[in-house]
C-alpha positions in Angstrom: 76.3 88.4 105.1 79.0 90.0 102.3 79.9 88.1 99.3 83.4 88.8 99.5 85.4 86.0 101.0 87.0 86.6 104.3 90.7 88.3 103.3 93.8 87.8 105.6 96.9 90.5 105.6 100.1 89.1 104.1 103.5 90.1 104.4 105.6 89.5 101.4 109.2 89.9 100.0 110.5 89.2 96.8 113.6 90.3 94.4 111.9 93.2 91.7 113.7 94.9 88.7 110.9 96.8 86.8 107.9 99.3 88.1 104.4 98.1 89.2 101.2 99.9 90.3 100.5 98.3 93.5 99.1 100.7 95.6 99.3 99.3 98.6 101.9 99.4 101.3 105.3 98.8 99.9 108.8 99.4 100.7 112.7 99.0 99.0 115.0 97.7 101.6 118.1 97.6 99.7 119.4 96.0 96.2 121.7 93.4 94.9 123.3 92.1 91.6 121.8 88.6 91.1 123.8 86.4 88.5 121.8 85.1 85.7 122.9 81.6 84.8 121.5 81.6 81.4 122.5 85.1 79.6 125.8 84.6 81.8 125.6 88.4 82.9 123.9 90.4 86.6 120.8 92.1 87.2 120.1 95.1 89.6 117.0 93.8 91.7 115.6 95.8 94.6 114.7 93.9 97.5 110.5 94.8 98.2 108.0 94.4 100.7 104.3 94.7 100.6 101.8 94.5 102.5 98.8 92.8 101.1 95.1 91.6 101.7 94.1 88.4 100.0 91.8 85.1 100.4 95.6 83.0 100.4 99.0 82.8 99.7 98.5 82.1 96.1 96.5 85.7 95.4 98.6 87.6 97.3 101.5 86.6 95.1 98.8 87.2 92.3 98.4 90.7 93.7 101.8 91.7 93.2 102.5 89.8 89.9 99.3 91.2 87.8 100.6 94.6 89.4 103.9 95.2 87.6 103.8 97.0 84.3 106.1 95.1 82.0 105.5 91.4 82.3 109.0 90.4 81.8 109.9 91.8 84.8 107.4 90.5 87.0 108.9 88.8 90.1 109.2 85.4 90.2 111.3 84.8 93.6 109.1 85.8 96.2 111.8 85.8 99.6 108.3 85.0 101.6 104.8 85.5 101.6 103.4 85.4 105.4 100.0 85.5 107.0 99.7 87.5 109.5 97.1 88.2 112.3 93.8 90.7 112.1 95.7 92.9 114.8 99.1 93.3 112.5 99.9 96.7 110.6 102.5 96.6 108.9 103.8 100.5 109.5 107.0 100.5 112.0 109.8 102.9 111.6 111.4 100.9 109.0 108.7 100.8 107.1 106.6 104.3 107.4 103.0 104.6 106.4 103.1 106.7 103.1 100.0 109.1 102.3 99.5 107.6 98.9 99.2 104.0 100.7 95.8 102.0 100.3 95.4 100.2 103.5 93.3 97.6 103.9 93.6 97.5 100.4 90.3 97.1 98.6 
């Protein structure tokens, strides 16, 4: 029997404006200005999507948090994060299957 606790594939979304290293499956959709209430001036975000493999919701996030280069630019509004079932991939013509994609990620 492994060690390793059983992992589960996540979907996920979230608003990104600096690089990361996540070598996983990962897609931009599209980008936006989002206002920033507190400097009073917009950001460029791309909207992202991953694919991940994780114990829970919470590492998954974690996944793609601890992956991005410059911690002040780490995302902090994940759109979702969704389990999804053993069978799921998450290649489709939208969102093509890369060569230098790791999946199932290790």
């Amino acid at each position: 029997m492994s060690d390793q606790p059983y992992r589960k594939k996540f979907w996920l979304s979230w608003f990104e404006t600096g690089p990361h290293t996540y070598l996983g499956p990962w897609w931009i959709s599209g980008n936006s200005e989002q206002f920033n209430g507190i400097s009073y001036s917009y950001t460029h975000v791309n909207h992202c999507f991953a694919a991940v493999m994780a114990a829970s919701v919470y590492e998954a996030k974690s996944i793609i948090m601890n992956a991005h280069t410059e911690p002040h630019r780490t995302p902090r509004d994940f759109r979702f994060c969704e389990e999804r079932d053993d069978s799921w991939e998450p290649f489709t013509e939208r969102f093509p299957m890369k060569e230098s994609f790791v999946w199932p990620n290790p």
